[in-house]
C-alpha angles and dihedrals in degrees: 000000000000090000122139103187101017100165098097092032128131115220131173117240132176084341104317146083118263133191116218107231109179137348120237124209115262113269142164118255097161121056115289090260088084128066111239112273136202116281136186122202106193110203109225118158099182085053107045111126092170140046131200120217121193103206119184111240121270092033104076091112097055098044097049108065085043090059081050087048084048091042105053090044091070092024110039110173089039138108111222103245103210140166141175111250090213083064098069092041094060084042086071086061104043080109094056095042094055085051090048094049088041095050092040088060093036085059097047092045086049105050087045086054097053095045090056091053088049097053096050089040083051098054101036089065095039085054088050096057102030083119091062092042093065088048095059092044093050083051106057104273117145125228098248100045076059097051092047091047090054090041087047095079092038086057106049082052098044088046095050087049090059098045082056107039086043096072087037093058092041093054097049095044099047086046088057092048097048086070089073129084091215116029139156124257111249111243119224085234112064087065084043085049092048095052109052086046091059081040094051088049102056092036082060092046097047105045092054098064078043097051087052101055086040097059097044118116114263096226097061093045090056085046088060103087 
């Protein structure tokens, strides 16, 4: 409002004038998607049609019957009508919570899905190849150099599908969060995180099916064919 020194002030307000009387500290009483705008209590004991109670947490079921005690005293004949404010504060995101829960099963169903195709990737090429496999091993090659030669080619896949997936995810979340007023900054780490989970999963998936066709015994996978 332009005031240096508002407490004392006379202000017109719905038509009348109006003292300040005191200044409050900014806070957000909409959802954090707006930025905090002006507000004016007006302080009017003979009007007032709601109360606010701060009650201190764990006590809720013994206060409560005491504010209906309270209650019926000056408004006998009447239920006491009450709500929690947080409440109303956690109403503003119902939005934001349905995505959150969708994209919390979509994930899940997402991540089961690839492994399965993993898996039947994995062992379709591990089947493919099971000749060769007996070969190496004849040869000298050790279990695990076999596991890491059918798990190569997975990798460099897996791997290409993070470094794009990474800048994908970054972009829409800090688009979403850009609809916000306040909002956190977004760390480096959490898509780092992300990847070498996904990483750590296929890697999993992969090297089972692997670790079976490596440990198989060469005669029978000559025998194969």
């Amino acid at each position: 409002m332009g005031l240096k020194n508002p407490v004392g002030e006379i202000v017109n307000l719905w038509g009348y004038d109006r003292q300040i009387i005191g200044v409050t500290k900014d806070f957000n009483f909409e959802s954090l998607h707006e930025e905090v705008k002006p507000s004016f209590f007006l302080l009017s004991p003979l009007n007032n049609s709601q109360i606010i109670v701060k009650i201190n947490a764990g006590t809720e079921n013994g206060t409560i019957p005491k504010l209906e005690k309270l209650y019926q005293k000056y408004n006998p004949g009447f239920l006491l009508d009450y709500k929690y404010l947080d409440q109303d504060y956690q109403a503003q995101y119902v939005a934001e919570k349905r995505v959150s829960n969708l994209s919390r099963n979509f994930a899940w169903l997402a991540i089961l899905i690839s492994c399965l195709g993993l898996f039947g990737l994995a062992a379709f090429s591990a089947e493919r190849r099971i000749k060769e496999i007996g070969l190496r091993k004849i040869n000298g090659a050790s279990s695990l150099s076999i596991v890491c030669l059918l798990s190569t080619d997975f990798i460099k896949i897996i791997l290409l599908s993070i470094l794009i997936a990474l800048p994908i995810s970054y972009l829409i979340t800090k688009s979403w969060l850009d609809s916000f007023a306040y909002k956190t900054l977004l760390s480096w780490w959490i898509f780092v995180l992300a990847g070498c989970a996904a990483l750590f999963i296929a890697i999993v998936t992969v090297s089972w099916q692997s670790f079976r066709a490596a440990t198989m015994n060469p005669v029978e996978t000559l025998r194969y064919e």
